[in-house]
C-alpha angles and dihedrals in degrees: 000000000000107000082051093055089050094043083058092053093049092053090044091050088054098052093050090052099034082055111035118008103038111111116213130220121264136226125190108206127213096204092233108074118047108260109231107232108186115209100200137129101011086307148099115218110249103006099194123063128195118202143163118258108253096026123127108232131196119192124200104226108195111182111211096153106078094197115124085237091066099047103087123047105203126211097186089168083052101035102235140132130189132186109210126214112228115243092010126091114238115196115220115196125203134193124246099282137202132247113300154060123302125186134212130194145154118267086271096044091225085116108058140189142162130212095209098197098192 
């Protein structure tokens, strides 16, 4: 009974981390050269992009993972939606965008990214 009862905070512990503590890795863009962006493992890497306001962006979007979950990267601030082919890059391209933060997910929200414009 014991070891079960541990096994359940471990996972609880995981979760909590996995969904709100976990830090992604970062990227800074240039605006010249197409930022990789790897979808794998329930991830985008990285997951966190730095850009200049007023820059137009394009983000090289490469799908490993073949999960539906994993098949549309979603821009709701921007209004887009892509749907995203495994094993093959897809270039998104955004227009030059304002100060702020801007988040990307899959259409279950369980894969996450934000553009951070700064």
């Amino acid at each position: 009974m014991l070891w079960i009862n541990l096994a359940g905070l471990l996972m609880i512990v995981f979760i909590v981390w996995w969904f709100w503590l976990f830090t992604p890795t970062q990227n800074e863009a240039d605006g010249e050269h197409p930022i990789p962006i790897l979808v794998k493992n329930g991830v985008y890497e990285p997951a966190r992009i730095h850009i200049s306001p007023g820059q137009t962006i394009t983000l090289r979007f490469l799908r490993k993972d073949p999960s539906p979950c994993a098949e549309i990267v979603q821009f709701p601030d921007l209004g887009i939606s892509i749907s995203l082919p495994v094993d093959n890059s897809y270039n998104v391209r955004l227009p030059p965008l304002q100060k702020g933060e801007y988040n990307f997910h899959c259409q279950m929200q369980m894969y996450r990214g934000t553009l951070v414009v700064d």
